[in-house]
C-alpha positions in Angstrom: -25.4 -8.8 98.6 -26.0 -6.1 95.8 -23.0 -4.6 97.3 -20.9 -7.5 97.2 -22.6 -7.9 93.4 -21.5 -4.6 92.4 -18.2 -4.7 93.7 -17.4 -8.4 91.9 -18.8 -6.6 88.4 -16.4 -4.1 88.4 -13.6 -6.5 88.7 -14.7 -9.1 86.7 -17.9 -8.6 84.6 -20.9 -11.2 84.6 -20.3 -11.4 80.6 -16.4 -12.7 81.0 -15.7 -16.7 79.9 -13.5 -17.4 82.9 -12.2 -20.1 80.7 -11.0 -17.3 78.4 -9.8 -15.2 80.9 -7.9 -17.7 82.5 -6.0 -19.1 79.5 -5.0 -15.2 79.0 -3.7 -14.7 82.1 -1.4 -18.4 82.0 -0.5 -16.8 78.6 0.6 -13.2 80.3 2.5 -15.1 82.8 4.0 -18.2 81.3 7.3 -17.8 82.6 5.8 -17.9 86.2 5.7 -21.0 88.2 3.1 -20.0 91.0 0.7 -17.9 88.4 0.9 -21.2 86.2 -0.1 -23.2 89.2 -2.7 -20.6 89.9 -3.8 -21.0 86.2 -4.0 -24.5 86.4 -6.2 -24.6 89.7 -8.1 -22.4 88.2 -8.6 -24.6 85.0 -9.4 -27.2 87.2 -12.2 -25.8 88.7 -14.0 -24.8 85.8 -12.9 -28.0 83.9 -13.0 -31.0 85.9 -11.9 -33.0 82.4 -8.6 -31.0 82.7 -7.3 -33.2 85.6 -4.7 -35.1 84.0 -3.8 -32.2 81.7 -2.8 -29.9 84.9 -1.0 -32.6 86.9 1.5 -33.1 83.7 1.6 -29.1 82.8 2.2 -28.7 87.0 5.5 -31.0 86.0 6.3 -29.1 83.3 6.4 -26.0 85.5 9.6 -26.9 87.1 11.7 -26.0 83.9 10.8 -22.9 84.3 14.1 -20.3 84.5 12.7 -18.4 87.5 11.0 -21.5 89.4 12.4 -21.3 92.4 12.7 -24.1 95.3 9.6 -22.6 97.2 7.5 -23.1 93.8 8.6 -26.5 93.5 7.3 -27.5 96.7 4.1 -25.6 96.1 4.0 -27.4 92.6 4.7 -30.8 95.2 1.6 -30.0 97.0 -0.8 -29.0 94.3 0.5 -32.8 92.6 -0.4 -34.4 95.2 -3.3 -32.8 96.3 -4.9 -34.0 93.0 -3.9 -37.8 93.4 -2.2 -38.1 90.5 -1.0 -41.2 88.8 2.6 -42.4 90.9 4.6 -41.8 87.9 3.7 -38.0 87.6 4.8 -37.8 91.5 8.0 -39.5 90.8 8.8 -37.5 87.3 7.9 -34.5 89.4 10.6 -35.5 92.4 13.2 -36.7 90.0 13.0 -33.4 87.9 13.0 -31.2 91.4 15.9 -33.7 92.7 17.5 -32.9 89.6 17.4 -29.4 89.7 17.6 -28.9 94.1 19.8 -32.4 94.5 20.5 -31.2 98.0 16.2 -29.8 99.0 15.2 -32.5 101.5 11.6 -31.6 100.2 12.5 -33.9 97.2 14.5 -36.9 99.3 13.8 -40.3 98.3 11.7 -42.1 100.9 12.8 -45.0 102.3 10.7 -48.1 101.8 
């Protein structure tokens, strides 16, 4: 375990706010769909309050200029995964539709 202790310190110091640390790192990579999801996760681990905040900013990630199909479908997952409100699932499909009109990933379901 000291080992293990050691190793994590030189990584990531005891002292660190992760909150901190995690909003610098969505800031480094704000232009990156899966490091934003990663960020918001992240957020949501050490935030529980942040819930509704991520689901909307996981939306948001699909304007991104390099988000590519296989983010939007991560992005897909990590909505749903946090049972979100319906609308933010179908804002979410109808922006990836939008953008992938042909990705089956974002097909309306039949009733």
């Amino acid at each position: 375990m000291q080992v293990i202790n050691s190793e994590f310190n030189t990584l990531l110091p005891a002292s660190t706010d992760l909150a901190k640390h995690n909003n610098e790192f969505m800031q480094e990579h704000q232009n990156s769909a899966p490091h934003m999801q990663a960020g918001f996760r992240v957020r949501q681990l050490l935030d529980p309050s942040s819930l509704e905040q991520n689901q909307q900013d996981v939306i948001r990630t699909l304007a991104l200029e390099g988000c590519s199909l296989e983010d939007a479908v991560a992005g897909l997952e990590q909505l749903t995964e946090s049972k979100p409100k319906a609308q933010y699932v179908n804002d979410y499909v109808a922006a990836a539709r939008e953008r992938w009109p042909q990705a089956s990933a974002f097909e309306k379901k039949a009733d």
